[in-house]
Structures are given as C-alpha cells and as structure tokens.
C-alpha angles and dihedrals in degrees: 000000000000142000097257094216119167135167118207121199135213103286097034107275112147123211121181117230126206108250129187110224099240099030122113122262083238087057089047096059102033077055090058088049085246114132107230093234096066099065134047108221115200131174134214110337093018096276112168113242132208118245083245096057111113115228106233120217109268094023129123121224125177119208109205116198106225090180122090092220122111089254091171095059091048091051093052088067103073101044102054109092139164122264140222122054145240097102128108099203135026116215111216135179139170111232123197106210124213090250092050102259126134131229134172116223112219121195123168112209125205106220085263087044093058087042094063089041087055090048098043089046091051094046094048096051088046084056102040104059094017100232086170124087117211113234087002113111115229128210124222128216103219113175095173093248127108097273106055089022092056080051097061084043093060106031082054085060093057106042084057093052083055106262099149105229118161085218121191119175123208132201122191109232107240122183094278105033104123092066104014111118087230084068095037097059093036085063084036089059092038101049080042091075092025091256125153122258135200142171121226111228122237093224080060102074088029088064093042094053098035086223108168096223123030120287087253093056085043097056105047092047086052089068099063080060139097084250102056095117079057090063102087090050087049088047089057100041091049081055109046097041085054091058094053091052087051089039086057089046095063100045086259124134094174124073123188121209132185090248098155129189094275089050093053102041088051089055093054096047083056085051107058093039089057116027099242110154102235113198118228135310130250091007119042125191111200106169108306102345130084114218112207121194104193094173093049085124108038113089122225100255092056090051089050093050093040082048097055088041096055090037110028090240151032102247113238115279103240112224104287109250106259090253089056084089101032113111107045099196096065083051094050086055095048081050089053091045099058088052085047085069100036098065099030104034107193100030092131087072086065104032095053106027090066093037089056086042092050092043090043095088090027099061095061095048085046118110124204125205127207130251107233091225121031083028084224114152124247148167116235109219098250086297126136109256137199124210111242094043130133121245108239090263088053094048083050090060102043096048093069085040092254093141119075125230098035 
C-alpha cells in the first residue's frame, strides 16, 4: 500500500506527489516544492486537514490549489537537473526573460571551475561598482575563518593576475592569539600573497571605547544581563569602530569585510522587519569611511567549497561564542536567507543591485551624527540627536559602568 496523494489545479488536472507514510502533510507539500498556503487538503469525505496532520499509509489526500498562479510550470523548475556526474558543485540561477518566461540557468563546476567562478565574481563586482581606489590603500578585515579567510584567497588571486589592490590585513588580537591557530592561518593567507599583516592590539578597543576591564571580559558578563540579546551587536560595533580607528592609522578610508550573500540578505530581511535604514550594497558609506563587500554574491557554500580547493581543507569551526545565537531573531533571518536563495538562486542579483542603485543618490544626502564617546559615525534613524550622546553599543556599556570617567 501506498500514501494516495494527489494535487489538483485549478481546471481539474490531477498529478500525483510523492508522499512518506508518517510525514506531515506540510512536509509533503514543501517536498513537492508546493507552499502549503496555496492549497486546501482535505481527506475522505472532504474533510479539510490541518498542515500537522500526518498522511497514513492507504490512505487518499487532495491537494486543491486555491492560487491563480501556474503553479505546475513553477514547480517544474526545481526538479529538472542535469545529469551525468563528476562535479562538485551545480550553478543555478533563476532568470527572468524579456517576454516574461522563467528559466533556470544550470551549470556543474568542477572544484577549478568554481574557483574561477569565485575569482571572476569577485573581479567583476570590484569593477562594477568600483569598490578599489586607485592609489588608496584598503584594510581587510581577516579573522582567520573561511570567510575572510576565502576573501584574501581571492583578492591574492587577483593581485597575482595584476589587479592593482594596496592591500593591509588586519587581526583583532583575542586572549590566545599569539599562538591560536585562528591567528596562525590568517598570517599564513596574508604572507601567501606577500600582504601585510597586523595585528590589532586589545588595549586598542579598550582605549576607543574607555571600557574599565578588557572587551573579552565585556562581553561575557553582558551576557548574565537583560541585554544579552544586545552582545553580538556590541561585539560588531566594537569591531568595526576599531577598524576605523586602524584603517585611519594607516592613511585607509576603505575596509573590506567577508560579508558574503547570506550575510547581506539577512541584513536586508532584518531591515525591512524592523525599519532600520541599511546603507548600499555592495558599497556602504558610513561617515568617512567607505565599507566593500566583494563577496556580496557568492553564497556560503561556494565560499566553503572555493576555500577547501585553494587550501586542501576547511579549517575546524571553534565553539560559537554563546551570543552567536542570541538573539534568535537575527538566526531565524539568516535561516530565511539561505531559503531565499534556494528557491530563487541568484536573487541577490536582484535584491542588491537595486539596493546599491536606490542608496546610490541616499547616501550622499545622509547625514551621520557622532557618538560622544567612541567618536564612531552613525545615522540616526531619523531620531533627534544631541551632541555629546552616546551611539546605542556605548549606552550599553555605560549603562553597567563599563566605561571609565562617568
């Protein structure tokens, strides 16, 4: 016996859909790449049945489309793929034709292939929205992780093939960096292309912020708060902020970062939920300094594979920090960001380019306002602002009297 599952659009026609005794009818449908609001399921006697309710073996479901879309030829989308075998990885991308047709575009890459495709990606956004100065020297943020790490990968190449970048890369000095292996492969990827590499001091942010104790006692203690779900915003503004006051050091106004296309769609998703005014993409000014996202369209799980074929292996993931998942929220829209890009591949084309199109003449009429006390630039939302005041991290921070001299 068999689970008798059947969808029935909107002039009759039947199709059968494969259906797992035990699975929900939700899972059934989001299986057969069909979102559960757009059909009514009912059971024997047509009796309507909620998305939980688990198909029994024998038994018979119809699944009604209650939508006026061509469901059908959308489906048919996502289960058409190449055959044959001996790629690591398949390139897809949902094209919009002039005519108003869809097609998905399908292209398997051999591990070299997807490391040209990282590299040319990485070249044609550089060029496109010019996010290197000539002559201006630009800091890198390199943790040592895949991200950054895939960046400085990829901007080497570059570099090698003669793209002229002033490169400097920057590590944030942590408790056990001198001998942490985090530290160790971040110089390992810089003296690879012959880059420059420093390490940004502790005391450094410490000084920036007047905090009374060191960031990585800050930070913990945070967490035993009523902000904790506040830390990991404290923890990248401390960041960030620092490497303006490096960038400056070194005579840079431009910082790149490994924000890759998950990071920034996510960003956007949070965006739009909550308001908040998000700069370009992806090229973002925030006072004097100029933020460049080179990876903004290459998905994670290109970077993870680009980043095993130039080094031999993905470099074991260290314990998250306890605020990594705190708050949940900002999880739940990388989640969604990542299924963004499953069932429509390339919408990133789409999401930043007009982003970067729409900032383009904001960012000039933008005016940014200064924290009193790490003297960081930032918008203010459309709020009224006093100089003096603190930005939201810094009023974080003095609020628990972590900052010395109030």
């Amino acid at each position: 016996m068999a689970v008798d599952f059947q969808l029935i659009d909107r002039v009759g026609t039947t199709t059968p859909l494969a259906a797992r005794p035990g699975a929900t009818i939700a899972q059934v449908l989001m299986e057969n790449f069909i979102p559960p609001l757009s059909v009514t399921v009912t059971g024997s006697g047509d009796v309507p049945l909620p998305d939980g309710e688990h198909v029994q073996d024998g038994q018979s479901y119809r699944a009604r489309l209650i939508e006026g879309y061509d469901l059908g030829a959308i489906r048919r989308l996502y289960t058409e793929y190449p055959g044959g075998g001996g790629h690591a990885y398949l390139k897809r991308r949902l094209v919009f034709t002039d005519d108003g047709n869809l097609t998905l575009e399908q292209a398997p890459f051999t591990m070299p292939d997807l490391a040209r495709h990282v590299e040319d990606t990485v070249r044609q956004t550089i060029e496109r929205f010019r996010l290197v100065k000539p002559g201006e020297p630009m800091v890198l943020g390199l943790s040592g992780g895949v991200d950054s790490g895939s960046l400085m990968l990829a901007l080497g190449a570059l570099m090698e093939s003669g793209l002229p970048i002033d490169l400097i890369a920057a590590t944030f000095e942590d408790f056990d960096s001198t001998y942490s292996d985090t530290f160790d492969r971040a110089h390992e990827l810089a003296e690879r292309f012959g880059v420059r590499h420093e390490l940004i001091p502790a005391d450094l942010v410490r000084s920036i912020f007047h905090l009374d104790r060191p960031l990585r006692d800050v930070l913990p203690a945070l967490m035993e708060t009523e902000d904790s779900h506040q830390t990991m915003y404290v923890d990248h503004h401390t960041t960030r902020r620092t490497l303006e006051v490096f960038a400056a050091e070194q005579g840079a106004r431009t910082i790149a970062l490994g924000l890759h296309t998950t990071d920034l769609l996510a960003g956007l998703v949070n965006a739009q939920a909550t308001g908040y005014r998000l700069g370009g993409i992806p090229q973002r000014a925030v006072g004097d300094f100029s933020y460049v996202f080179p990876l903004a369209f290459i998905p994670k799980k290109e970077l993870d594979l680009y980043y095993l074929h130039a080094t031999g292996g993905i470099p074991p993931q260290s314990p998250p920090n306890p605020w990594e998942f705190n708050p949940l929220d900002r999880n739940f829209h990388y989640y969604f960001a990542d299924f963004m890009q499953s069932f429509w591949p390339g919408v990133e084309h789409w999401m930043f380019t007009g982003a970067a199109l729409a900032a383009g003449g904001e960012e000039a009429k933008k005016s940014f306002v200064t924290c009193g006390n790490c003297k960081g630039s930032l918008d203010p939302q459309g709020r009224d602002w006093t100089p003096g005041a603190f930005c939201d991290v810094c009023s974080i921070l003095a609020r628990y009297d972590y900052v010395e001299g109030l």
